[in-house]
C-alpha positions as CSV (number, residue, x, y, z in Angstrom):
1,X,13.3,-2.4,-21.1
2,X,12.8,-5.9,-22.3
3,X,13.2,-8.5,-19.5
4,X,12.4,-12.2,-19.9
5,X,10.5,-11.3,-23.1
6,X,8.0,-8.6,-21.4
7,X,8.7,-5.1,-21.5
8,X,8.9,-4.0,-18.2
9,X,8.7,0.0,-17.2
10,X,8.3,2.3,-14.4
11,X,4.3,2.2,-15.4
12,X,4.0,-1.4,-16.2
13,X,5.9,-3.3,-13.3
14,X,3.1,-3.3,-10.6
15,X,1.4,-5.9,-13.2
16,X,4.0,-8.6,-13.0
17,X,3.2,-11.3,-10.6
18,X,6.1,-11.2,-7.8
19,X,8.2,-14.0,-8.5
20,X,8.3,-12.8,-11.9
21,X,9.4,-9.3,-10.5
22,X,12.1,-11.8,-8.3
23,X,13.2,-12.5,-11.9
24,X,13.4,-9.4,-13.2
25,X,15.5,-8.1,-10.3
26,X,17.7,-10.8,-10.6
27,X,18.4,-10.0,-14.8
28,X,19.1,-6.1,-13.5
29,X,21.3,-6.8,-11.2
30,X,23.5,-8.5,-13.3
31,X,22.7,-6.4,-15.9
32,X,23.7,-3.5,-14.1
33,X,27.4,-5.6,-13.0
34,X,27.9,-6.1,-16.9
35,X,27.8,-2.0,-17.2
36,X,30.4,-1.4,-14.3
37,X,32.7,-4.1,-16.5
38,X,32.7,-1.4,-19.4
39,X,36.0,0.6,-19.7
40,X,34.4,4.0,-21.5
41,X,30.9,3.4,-21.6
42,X,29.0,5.5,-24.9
43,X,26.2,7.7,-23.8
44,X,24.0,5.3,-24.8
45,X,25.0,2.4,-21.9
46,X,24.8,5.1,-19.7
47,X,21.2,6.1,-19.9
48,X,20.7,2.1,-20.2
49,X,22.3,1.8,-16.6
50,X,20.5,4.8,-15.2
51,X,17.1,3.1,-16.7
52,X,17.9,-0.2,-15.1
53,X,19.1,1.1,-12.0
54,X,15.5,3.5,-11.4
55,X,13.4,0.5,-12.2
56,X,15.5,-2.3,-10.1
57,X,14.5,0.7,-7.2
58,X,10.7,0.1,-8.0
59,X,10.4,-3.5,-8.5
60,X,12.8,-4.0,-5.4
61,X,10.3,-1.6,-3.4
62,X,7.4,-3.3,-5.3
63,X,8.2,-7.3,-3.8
64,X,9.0,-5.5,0.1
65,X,5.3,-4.0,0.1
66,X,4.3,-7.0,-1.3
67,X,5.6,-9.4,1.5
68,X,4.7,-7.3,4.4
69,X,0.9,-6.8,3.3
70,X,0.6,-10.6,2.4
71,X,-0.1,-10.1,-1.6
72,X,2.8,-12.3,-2.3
């Protein structure tokens, strides 16, 4: 998934610095509004909110162990 220009996965995140993982979070979260806005959603923007809903899980996870073991 592209975010911010990087594409950002389940097996890449942990390489993002934390505020650009703050970012990142912030773009799926909105992104993942926009897809309860769509009346019939295809297929397609399905799997695209399941994909951004799995990673927003790990990044969100990611920045909390961050913080409480002082790598922020």
């Amino acid at each position: 998934m592209t975010l911010y220009g990087y594409e950002v996965n389940t097996c890449n995140y942990k390489c993002f610095k934390t505020e650009q993982l703050k970012d990142f979070r912030s773009m799926l979260k909105s992104n993942i509004k926009n897809f309860e806005n769509v009346i019939e959603p295809t297929i397609e923007a399905m799997i695209d909110e399941s994909k951004a809903e799995e990673l927003l899980a790990y990044i969100e996870h990611e920045i909390k162990v961050r913080s409480n073991d002082g790598r922020n």
